[in-house]
Backbone atoms as SQL, in Angstrom:
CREATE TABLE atoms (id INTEGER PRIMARY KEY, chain TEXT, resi INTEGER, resn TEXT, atom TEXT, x REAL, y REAL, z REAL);
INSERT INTO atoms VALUES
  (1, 'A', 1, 'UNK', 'N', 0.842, -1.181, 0.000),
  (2, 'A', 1, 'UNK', 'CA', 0.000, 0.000, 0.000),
  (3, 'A', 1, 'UNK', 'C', 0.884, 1.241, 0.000),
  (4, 'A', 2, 'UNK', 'N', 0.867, 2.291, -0.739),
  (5, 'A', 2, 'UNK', 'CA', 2.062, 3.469, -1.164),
  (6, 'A', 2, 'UNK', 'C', 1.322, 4.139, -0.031),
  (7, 'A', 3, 'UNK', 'N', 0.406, 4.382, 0.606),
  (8, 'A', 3, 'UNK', 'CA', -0.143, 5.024, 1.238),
  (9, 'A', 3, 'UNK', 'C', 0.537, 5.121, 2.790),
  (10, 'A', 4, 'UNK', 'N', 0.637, 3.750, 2.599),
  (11, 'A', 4, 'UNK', 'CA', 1.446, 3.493, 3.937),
  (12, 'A', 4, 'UNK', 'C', 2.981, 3.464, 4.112),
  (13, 'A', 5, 'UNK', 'N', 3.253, 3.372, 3.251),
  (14, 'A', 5, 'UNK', 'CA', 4.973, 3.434, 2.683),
  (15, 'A', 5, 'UNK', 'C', 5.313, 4.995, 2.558),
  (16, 'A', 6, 'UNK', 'N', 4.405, 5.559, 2.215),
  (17, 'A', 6, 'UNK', 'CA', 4.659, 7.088, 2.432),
  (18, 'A', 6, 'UNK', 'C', 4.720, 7.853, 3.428),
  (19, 'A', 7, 'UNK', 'N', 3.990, 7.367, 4.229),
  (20, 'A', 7, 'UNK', 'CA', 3.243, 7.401, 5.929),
  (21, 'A', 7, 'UNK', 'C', 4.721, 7.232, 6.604),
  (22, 'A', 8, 'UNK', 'N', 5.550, 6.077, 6.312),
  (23, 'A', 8, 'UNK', 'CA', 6.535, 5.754, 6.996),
  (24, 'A', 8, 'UNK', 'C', 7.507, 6.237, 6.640),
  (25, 'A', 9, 'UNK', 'N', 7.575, 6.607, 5.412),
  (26, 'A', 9, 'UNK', 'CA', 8.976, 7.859, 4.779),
  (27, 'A', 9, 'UNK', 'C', 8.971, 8.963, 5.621),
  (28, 'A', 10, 'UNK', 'N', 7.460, 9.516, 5.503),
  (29, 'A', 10, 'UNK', 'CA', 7.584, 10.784, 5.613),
  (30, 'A', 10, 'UNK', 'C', 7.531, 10.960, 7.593),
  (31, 'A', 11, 'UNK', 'N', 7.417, 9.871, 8.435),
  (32, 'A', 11, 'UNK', 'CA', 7.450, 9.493, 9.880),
  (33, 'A', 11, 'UNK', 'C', 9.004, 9.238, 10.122),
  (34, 'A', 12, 'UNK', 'N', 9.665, 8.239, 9.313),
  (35, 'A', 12, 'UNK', 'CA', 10.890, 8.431, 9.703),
  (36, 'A', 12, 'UNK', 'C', 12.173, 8.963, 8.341),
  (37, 'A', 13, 'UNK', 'N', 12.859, 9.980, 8.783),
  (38, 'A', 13, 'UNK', 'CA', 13.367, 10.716, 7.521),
  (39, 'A', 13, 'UNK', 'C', 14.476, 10.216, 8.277),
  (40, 'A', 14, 'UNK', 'N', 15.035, 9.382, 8.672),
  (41, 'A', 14, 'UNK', 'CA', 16.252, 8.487, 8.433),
  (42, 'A', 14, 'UNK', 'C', 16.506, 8.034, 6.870),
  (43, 'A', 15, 'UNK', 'N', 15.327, 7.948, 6.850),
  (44, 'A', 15, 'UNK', 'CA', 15.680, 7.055, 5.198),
  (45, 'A', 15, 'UNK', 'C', 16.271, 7.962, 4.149),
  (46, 'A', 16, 'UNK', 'N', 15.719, 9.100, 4.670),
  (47, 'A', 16, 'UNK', 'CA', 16.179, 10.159, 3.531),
  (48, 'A', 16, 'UNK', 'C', 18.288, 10.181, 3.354),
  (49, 'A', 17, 'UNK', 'N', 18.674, 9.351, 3.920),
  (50, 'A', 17, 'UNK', 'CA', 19.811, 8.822, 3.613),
  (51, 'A', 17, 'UNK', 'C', 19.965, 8.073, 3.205),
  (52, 'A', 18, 'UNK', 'N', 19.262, 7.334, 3.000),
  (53, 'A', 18, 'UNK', 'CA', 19.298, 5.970, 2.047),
  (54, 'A', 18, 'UNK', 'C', 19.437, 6.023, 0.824),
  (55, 'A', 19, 'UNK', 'N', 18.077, 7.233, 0.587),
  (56, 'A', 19, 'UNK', 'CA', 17.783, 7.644, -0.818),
  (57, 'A', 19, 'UNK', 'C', 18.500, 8.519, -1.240),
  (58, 'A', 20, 'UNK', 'N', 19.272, 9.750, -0.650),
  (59, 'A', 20, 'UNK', 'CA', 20.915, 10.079, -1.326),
  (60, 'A', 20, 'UNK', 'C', 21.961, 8.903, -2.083),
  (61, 'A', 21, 'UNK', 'N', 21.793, 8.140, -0.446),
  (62, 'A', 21, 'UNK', 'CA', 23.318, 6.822, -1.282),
  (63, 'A', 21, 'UNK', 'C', 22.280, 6.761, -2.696),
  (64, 'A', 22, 'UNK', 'N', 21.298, 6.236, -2.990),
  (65, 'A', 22, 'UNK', 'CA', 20.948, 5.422, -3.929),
  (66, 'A', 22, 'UNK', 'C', 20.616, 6.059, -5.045),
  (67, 'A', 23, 'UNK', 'N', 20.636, 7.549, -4.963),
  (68, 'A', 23, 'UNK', 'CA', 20.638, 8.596, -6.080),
  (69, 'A', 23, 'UNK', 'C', 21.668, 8.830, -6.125),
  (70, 'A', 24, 'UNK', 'N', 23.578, 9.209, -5.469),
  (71, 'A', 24, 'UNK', 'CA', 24.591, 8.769, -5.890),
  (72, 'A', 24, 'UNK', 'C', 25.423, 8.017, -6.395),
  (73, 'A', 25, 'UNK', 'N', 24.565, 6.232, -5.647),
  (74, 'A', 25, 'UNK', 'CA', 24.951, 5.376, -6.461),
  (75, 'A', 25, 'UNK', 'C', 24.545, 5.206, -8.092),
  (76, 'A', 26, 'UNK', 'N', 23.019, 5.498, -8.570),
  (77, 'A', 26, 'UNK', 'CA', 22.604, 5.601, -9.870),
  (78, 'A', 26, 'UNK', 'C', 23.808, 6.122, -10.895),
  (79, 'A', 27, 'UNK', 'N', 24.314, 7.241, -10.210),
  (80, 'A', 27, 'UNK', 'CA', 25.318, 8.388, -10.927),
  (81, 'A', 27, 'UNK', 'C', 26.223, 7.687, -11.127),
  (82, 'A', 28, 'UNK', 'N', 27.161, 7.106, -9.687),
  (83, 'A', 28, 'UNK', 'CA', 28.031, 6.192, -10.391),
  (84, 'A', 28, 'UNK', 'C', 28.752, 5.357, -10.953),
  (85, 'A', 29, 'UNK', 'N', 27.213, 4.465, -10.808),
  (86, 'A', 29, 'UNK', 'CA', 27.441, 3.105, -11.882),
  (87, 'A', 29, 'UNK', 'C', 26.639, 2.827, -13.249),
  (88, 'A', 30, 'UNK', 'N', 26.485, 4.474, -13.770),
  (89, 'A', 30, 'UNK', 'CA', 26.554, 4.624, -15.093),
  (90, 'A', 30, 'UNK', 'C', 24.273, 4.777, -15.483),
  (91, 'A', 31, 'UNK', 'N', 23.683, 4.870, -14.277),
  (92, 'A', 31, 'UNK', 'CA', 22.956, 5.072, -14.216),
  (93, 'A', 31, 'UNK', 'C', 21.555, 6.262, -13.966),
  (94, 'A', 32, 'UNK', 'N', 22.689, 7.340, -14.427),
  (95, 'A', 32, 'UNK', 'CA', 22.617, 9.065, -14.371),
  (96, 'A', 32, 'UNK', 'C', 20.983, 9.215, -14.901),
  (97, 'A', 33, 'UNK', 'N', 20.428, 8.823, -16.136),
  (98, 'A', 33, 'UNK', 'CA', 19.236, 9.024, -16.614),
  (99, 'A', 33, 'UNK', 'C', 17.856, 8.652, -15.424),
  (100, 'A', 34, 'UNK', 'N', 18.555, 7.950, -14.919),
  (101, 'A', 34, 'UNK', 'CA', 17.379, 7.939, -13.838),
  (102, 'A', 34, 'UNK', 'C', 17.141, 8.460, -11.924),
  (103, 'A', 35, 'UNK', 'N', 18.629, 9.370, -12.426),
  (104, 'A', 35, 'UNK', 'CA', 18.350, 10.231, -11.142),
  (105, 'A', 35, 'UNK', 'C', 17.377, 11.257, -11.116),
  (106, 'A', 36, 'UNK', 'N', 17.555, 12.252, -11.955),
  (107, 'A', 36, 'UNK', 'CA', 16.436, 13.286, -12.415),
  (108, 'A', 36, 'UNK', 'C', 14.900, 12.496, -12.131),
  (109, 'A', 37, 'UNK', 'N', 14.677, 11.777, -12.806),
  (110, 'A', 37, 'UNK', 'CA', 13.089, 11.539, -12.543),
  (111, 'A', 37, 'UNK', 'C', 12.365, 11.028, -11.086),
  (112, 'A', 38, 'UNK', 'N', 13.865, 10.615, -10.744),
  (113, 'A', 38, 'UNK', 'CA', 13.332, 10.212, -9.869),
  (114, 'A', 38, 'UNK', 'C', 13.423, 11.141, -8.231),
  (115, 'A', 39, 'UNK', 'N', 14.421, 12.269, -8.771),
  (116, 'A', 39, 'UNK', 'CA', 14.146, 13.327, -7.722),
  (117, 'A', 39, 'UNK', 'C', 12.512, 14.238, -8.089),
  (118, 'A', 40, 'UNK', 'N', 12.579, 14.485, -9.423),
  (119, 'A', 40, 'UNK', 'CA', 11.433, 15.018, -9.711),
  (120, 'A', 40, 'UNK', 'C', 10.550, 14.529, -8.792),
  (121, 'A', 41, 'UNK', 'N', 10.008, 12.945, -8.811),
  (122, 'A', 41, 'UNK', 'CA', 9.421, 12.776, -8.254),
  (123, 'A', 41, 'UNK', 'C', 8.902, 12.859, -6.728),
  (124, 'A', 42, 'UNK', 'N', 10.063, 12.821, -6.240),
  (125, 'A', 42, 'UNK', 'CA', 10.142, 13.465, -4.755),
  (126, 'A', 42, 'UNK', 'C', 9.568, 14.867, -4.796),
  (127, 'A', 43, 'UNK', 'N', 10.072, 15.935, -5.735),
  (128, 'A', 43, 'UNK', 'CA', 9.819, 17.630, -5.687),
  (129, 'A', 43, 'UNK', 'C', 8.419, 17.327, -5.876),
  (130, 'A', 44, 'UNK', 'N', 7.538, 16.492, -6.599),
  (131, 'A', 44, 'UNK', 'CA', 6.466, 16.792, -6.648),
  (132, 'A', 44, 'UNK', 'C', 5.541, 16.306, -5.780),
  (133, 'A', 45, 'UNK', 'N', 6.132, 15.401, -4.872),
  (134, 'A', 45, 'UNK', 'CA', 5.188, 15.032, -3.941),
  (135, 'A', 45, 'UNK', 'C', 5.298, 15.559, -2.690),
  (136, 'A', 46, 'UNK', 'N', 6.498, 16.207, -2.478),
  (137, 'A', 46, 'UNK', 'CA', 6.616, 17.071, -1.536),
  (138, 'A', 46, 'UNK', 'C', 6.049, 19.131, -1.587),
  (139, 'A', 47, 'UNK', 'N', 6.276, 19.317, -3.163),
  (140, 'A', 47, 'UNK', 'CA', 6.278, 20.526, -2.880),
  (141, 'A', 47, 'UNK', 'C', 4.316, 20.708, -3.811),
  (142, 'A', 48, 'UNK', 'N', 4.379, 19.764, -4.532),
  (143, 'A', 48, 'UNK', 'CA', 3.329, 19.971, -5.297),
  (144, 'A', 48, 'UNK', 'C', 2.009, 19.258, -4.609),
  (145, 'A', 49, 'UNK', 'N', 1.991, 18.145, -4.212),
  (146, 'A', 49, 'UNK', 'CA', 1.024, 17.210, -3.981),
  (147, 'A', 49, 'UNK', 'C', 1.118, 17.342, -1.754),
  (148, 'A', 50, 'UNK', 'N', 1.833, 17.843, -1.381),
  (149, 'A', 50, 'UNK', 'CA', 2.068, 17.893, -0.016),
  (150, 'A', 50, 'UNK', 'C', 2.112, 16.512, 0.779),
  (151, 'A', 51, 'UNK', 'N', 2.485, 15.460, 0.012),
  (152, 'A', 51, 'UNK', 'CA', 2.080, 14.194, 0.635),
  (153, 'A', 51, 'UNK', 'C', 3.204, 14.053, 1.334),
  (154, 'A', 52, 'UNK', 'N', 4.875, 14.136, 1.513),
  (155, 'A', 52, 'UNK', 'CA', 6.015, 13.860, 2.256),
  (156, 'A', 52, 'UNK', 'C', 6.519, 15.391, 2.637),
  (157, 'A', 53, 'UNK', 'N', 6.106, 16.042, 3.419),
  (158, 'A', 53, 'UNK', 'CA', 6.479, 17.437, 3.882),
  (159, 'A', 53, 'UNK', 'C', 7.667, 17.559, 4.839),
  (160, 'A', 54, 'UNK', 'N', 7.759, 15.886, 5.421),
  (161, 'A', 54, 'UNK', 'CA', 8.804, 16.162, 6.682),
  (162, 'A', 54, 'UNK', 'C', 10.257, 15.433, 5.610),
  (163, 'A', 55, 'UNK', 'N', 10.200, 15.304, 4.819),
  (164, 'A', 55, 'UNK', 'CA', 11.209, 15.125, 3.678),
  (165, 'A', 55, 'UNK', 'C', 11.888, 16.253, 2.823),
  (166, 'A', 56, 'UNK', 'N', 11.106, 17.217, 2.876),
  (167, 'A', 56, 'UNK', 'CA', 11.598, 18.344, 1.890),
  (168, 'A', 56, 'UNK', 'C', 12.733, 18.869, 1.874),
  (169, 'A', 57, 'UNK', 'N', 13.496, 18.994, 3.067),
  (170, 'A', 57, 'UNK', 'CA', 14.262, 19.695, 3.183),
  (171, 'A', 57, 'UNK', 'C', 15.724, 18.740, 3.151),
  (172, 'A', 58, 'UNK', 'N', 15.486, 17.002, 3.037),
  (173, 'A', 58, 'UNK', 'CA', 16.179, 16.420, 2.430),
  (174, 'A', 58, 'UNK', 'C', 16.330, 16.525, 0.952),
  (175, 'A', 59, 'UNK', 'N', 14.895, 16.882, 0.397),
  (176, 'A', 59, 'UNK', 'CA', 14.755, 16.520, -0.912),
  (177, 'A', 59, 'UNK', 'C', 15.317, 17.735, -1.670),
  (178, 'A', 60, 'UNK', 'N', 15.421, 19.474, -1.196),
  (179, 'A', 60, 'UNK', 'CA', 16.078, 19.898, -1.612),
  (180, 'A', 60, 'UNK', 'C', 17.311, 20.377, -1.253),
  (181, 'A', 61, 'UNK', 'N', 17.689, 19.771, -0.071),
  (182, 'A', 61, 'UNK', 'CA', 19.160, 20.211, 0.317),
  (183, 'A', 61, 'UNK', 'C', 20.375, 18.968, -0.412),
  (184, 'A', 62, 'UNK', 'N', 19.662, 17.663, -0.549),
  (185, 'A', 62, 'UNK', 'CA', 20.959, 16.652, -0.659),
  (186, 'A', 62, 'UNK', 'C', 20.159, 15.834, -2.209),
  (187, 'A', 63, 'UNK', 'N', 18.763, 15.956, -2.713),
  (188, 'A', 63, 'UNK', 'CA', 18.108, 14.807, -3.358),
  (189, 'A', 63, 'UNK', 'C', 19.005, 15.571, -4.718),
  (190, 'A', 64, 'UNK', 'N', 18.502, 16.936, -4.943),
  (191, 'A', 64, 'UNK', 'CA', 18.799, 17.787, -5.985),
  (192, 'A', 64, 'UNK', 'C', 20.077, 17.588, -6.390),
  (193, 'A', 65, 'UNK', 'N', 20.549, 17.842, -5.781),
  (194, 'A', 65, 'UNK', 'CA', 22.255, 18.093, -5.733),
  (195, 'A', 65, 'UNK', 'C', 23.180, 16.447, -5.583),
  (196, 'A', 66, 'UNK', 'N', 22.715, 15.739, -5.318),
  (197, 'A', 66, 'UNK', 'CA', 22.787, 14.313, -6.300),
  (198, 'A', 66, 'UNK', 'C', 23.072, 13.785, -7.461),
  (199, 'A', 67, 'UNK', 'N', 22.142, 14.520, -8.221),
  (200, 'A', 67, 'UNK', 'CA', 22.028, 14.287, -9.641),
  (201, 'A', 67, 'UNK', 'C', 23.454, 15.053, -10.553),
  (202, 'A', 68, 'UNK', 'N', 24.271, 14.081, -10.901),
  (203, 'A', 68, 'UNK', 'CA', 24.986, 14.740, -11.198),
  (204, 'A', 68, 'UNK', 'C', 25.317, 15.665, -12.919),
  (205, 'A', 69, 'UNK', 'N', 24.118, 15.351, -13.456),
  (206, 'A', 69, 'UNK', 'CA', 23.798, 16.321, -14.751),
  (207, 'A', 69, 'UNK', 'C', 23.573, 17.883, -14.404),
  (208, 'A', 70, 'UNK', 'N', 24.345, 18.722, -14.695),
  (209, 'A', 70, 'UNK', 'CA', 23.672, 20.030, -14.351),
  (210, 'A', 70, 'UNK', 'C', 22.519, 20.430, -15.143),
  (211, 'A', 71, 'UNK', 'N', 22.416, 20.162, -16.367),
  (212, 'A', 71, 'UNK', 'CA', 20.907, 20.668, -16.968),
  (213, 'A', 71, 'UNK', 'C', 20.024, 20.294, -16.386),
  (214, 'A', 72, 'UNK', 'N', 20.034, 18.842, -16.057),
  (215, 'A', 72, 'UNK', 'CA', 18.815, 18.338, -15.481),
  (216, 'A', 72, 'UNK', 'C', 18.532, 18.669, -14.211),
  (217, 'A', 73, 'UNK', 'N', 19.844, 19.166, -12.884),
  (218, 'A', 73, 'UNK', 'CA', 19.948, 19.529, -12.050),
  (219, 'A', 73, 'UNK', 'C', 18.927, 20.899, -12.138),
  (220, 'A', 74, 'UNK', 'N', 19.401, 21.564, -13.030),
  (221, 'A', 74, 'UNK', 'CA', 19.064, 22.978, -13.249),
  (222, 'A', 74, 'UNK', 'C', 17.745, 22.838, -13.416),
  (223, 'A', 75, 'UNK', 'N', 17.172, 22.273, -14.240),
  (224, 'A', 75, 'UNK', 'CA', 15.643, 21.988, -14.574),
  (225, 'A', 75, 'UNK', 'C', 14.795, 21.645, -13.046),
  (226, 'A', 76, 'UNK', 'N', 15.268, 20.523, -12.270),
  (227, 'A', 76, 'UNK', 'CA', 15.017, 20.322, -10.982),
  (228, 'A', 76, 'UNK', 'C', 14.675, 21.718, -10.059),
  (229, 'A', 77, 'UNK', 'N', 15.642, 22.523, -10.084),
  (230, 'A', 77, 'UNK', 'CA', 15.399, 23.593, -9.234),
  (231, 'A', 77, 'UNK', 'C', 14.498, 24.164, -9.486),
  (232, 'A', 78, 'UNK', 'N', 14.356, 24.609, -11.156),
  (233, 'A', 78, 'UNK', 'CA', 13.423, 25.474, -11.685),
  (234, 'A', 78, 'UNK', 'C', 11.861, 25.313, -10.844),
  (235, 'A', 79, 'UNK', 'N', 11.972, 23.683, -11.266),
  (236, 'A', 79, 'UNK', 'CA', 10.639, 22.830, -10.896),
  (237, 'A', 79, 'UNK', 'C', 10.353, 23.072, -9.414),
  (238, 'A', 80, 'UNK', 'N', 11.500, 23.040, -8.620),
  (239, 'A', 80, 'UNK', 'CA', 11.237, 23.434, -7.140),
  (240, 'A', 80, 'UNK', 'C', 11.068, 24.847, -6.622),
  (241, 'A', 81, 'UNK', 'N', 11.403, 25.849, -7.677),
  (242, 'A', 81, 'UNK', 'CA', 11.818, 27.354, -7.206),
  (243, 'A', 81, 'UNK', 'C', 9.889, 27.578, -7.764),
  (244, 'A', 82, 'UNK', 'N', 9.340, 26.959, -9.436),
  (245, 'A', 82, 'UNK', 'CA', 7.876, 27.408, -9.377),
  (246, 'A', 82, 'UNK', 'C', 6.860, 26.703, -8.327),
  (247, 'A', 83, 'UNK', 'N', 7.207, 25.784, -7.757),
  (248, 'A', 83, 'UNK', 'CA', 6.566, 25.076, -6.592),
  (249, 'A', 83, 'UNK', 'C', 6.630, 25.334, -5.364),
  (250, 'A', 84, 'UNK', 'N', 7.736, 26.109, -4.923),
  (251, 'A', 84, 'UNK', 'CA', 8.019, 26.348, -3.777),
  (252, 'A', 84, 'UNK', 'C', 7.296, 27.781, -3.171),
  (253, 'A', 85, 'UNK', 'N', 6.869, 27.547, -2.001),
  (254, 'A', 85, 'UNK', 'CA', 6.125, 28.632, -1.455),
  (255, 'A', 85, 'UNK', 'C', 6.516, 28.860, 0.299),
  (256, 'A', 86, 'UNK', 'N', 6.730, 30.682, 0.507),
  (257, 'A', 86, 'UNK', 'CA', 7.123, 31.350, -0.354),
  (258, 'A', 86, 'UNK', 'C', 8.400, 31.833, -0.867),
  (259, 'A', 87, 'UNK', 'N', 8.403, 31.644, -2.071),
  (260, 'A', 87, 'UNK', 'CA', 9.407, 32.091, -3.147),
  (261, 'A', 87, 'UNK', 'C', 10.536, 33.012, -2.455),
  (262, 'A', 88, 'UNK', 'N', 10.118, 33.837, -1.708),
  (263, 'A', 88, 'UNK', 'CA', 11.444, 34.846, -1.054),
  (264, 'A', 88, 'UNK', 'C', 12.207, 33.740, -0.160),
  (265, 'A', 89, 'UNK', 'N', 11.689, 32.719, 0.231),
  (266, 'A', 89, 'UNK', 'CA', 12.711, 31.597, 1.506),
  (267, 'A', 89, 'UNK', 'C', 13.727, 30.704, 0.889),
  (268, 'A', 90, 'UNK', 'N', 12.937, 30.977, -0.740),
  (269, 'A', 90, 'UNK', 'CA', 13.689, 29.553, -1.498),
  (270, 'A', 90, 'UNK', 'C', 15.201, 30.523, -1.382),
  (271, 'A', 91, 'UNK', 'N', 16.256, 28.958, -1.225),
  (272, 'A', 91, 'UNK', 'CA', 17.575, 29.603, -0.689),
  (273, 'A', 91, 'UNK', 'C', 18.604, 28.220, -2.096),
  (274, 'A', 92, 'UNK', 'N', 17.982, 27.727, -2.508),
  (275, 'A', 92, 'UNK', 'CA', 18.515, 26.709, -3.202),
  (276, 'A', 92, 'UNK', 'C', 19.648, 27.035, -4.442),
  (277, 'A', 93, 'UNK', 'N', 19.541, 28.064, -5.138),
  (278, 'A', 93, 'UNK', 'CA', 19.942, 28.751, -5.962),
  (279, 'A', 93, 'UNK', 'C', 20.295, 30.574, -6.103),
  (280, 'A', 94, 'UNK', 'N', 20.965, 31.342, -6.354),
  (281, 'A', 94, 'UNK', 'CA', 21.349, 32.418, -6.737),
  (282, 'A', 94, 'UNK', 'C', 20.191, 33.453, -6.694),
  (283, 'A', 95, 'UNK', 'N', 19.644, 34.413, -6.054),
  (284, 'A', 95, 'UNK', 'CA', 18.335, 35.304, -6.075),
  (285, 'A', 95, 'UNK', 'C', 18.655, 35.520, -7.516),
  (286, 'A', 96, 'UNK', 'N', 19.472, 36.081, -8.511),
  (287, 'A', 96, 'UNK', 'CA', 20.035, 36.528, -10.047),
  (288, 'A', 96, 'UNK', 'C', 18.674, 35.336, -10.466),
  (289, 'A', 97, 'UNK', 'N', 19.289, 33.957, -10.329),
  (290, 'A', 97, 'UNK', 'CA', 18.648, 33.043, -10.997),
  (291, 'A', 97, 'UNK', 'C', 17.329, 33.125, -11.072),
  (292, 'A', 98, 'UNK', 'N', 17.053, 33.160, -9.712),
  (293, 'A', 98, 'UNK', 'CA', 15.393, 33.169, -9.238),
  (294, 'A', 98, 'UNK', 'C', 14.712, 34.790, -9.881),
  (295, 'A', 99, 'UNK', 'N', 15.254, 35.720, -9.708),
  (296, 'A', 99, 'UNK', 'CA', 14.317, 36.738, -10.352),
  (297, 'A', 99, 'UNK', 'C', 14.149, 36.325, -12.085),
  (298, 'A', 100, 'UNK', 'N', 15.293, 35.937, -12.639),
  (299, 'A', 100, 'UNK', 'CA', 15.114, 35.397, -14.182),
  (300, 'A', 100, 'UNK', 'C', 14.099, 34.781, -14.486),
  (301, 'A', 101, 'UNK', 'N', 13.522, 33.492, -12.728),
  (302, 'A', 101, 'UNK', 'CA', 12.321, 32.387, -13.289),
  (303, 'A', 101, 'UNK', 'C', 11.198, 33.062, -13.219),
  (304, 'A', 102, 'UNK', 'N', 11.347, 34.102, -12.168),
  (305, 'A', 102, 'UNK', 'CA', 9.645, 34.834, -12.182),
  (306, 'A', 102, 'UNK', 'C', 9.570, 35.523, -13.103),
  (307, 'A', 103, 'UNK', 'N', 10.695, 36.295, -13.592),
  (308, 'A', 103, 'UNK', 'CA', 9.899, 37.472, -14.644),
  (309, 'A', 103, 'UNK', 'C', 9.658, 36.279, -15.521),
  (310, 'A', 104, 'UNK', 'N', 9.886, 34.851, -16.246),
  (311, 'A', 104, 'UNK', 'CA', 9.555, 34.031, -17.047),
  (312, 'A', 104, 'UNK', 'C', 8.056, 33.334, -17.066),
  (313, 'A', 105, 'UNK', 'N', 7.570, 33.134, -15.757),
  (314, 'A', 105, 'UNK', 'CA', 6.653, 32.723, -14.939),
  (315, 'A', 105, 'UNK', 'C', 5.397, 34.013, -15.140),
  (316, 'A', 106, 'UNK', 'N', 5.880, 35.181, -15.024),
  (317, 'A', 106, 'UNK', 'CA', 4.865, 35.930, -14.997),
  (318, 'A', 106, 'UNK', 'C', 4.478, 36.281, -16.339),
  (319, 'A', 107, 'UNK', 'N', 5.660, 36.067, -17.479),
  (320, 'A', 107, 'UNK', 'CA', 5.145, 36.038, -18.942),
  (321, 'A', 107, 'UNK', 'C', 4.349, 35.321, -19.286),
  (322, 'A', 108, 'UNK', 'N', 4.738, 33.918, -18.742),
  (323, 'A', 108, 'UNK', 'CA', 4.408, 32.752, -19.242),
  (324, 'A', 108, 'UNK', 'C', 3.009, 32.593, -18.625),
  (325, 'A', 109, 'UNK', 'N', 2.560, 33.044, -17.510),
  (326, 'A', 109, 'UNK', 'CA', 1.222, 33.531, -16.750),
  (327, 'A', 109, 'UNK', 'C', 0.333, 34.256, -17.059),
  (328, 'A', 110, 'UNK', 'N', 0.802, 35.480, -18.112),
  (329, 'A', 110, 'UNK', 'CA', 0.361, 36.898, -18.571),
  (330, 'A', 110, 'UNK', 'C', 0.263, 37.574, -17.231),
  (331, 'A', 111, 'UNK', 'N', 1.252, 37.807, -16.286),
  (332, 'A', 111, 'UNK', 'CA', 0.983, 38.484, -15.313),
  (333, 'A', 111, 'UNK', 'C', 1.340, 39.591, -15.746),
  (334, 'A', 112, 'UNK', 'N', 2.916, 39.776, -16.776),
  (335, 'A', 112, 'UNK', 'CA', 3.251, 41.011, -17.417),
  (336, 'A', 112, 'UNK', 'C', 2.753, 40.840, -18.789),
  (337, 'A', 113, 'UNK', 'N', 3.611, 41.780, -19.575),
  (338, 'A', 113, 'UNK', 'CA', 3.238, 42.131, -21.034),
  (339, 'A', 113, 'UNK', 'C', 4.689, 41.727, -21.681),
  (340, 'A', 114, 'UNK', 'N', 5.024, 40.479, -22.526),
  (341, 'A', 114, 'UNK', 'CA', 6.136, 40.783, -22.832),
  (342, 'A', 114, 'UNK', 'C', 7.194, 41.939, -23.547),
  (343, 'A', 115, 'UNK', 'N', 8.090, 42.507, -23.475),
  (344, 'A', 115, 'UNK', 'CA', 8.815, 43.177, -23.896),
  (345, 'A', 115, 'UNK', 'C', 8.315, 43.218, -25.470);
């Protein structure tokens, strides 16, 4: 039952060391393509779906930064910087970076008018 397996992730965040080794190990035994998705998946159940909340701060201090692709790394944050609330706490990346995603966000929103 995931219901309950989640219950127990998100009760004991010991594990959230487990799941570093095993997103470092992916990296380096040639198994890089499936770190990204599978942090994604963490960002979205933590920041999007609220189901593992007492995980988050594994998931973006050590899950992210795992992955050792920077594009895909980079994409990760993005995904966590439009999910993350609120936006002034996110500390994960460069404020430079982060004002770049909102003015993108607010185009991409029609909050502004593009240039």
């Amino acid at each position: 039952n995931w219901m309950e397996r989640f219950d127990n992730l998100n009760r004991h965040t010991h594990n959230s060391l487990r799941i570093t080794r095993i997103l470092k190990c992916l990296g380096r035994l040639g198994y890089r393509d499936y770190q990204a998705p599978l942090v994604k998946f963490f960002l979205a159940e933590t920041l999007v779906n609220g189901q593992l909340p007492n995980i988050k701060e594994s998931v973006l201090n050590y899950f992210v930064f795992a992955v050792l692709d920077k594009k895909k790394r980079r994409k990760l944050l993005k995904f966590a910087y439009e999910n993350y609330e609120p936006k002034e706490e996110f500390v994960w990346c460069p404020k430079k970076i982060q004002m770049f995603w909102l003015q993108q966000m607010k185009i991409q929103n029609g909050w502004e008018k593009s240039p």
